[in-house]
N, C-alpha and C positions, 0 to 999 in steps of 0.2 A: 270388529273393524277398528274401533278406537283402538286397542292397545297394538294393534300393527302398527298403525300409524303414530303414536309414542313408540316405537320399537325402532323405525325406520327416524325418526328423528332423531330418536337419541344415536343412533348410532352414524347419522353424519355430522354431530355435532362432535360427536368425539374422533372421526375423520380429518372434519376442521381444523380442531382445539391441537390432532396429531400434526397436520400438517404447516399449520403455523406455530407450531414448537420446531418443528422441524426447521421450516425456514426463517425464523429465530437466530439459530445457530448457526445454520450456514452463514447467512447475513453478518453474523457478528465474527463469526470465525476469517469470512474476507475482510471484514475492515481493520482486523487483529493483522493481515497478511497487509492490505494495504499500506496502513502505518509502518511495521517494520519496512517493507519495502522504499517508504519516503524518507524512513531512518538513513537505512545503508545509501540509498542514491544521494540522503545531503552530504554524509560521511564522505560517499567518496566525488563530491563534486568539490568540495572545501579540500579536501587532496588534489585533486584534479587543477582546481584553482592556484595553489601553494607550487604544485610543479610549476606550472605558467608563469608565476609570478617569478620564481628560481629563472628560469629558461631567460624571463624576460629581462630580467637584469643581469644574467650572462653576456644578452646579446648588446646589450647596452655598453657593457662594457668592452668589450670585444670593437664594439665601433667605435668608441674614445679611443683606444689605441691604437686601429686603422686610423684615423684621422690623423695624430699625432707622429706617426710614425711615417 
């Protein structure tokens, strides 16, 4: 009866030890996706931003010469 009961232990222990390896890796594999993901979205918010800024001083000028004119 004892070595069943070591038999049965051991072998959810190494179910365990599998499934937190397991989710280990996933876990770390989305934060690896998360981070790039905050990469490209600041990338292209600092572009996003730059257009605006462009647009914004078009429009700027665009209205000094309305006024002037």
């Amino acid at each position: 009866m004892d070595t069943v009961m070591d038999a049965i232990l051991q072998v959810g222990l190494i179910v365990v030890s599998i499934i937190g390896i397991v989710f280990l890796l996933i876990s770390t594999f989305l934060m690896f996706l998360l981070t790039a993901m905050v990469l490209k979205l600041n990338k292209f918010l600092k572009k996003q931003k730059a257009l605006l800024d462009v647009v914004g001083k078009f429009s700027t000028y665009t209205n000094l010469f309305k006024k002037k004119g």
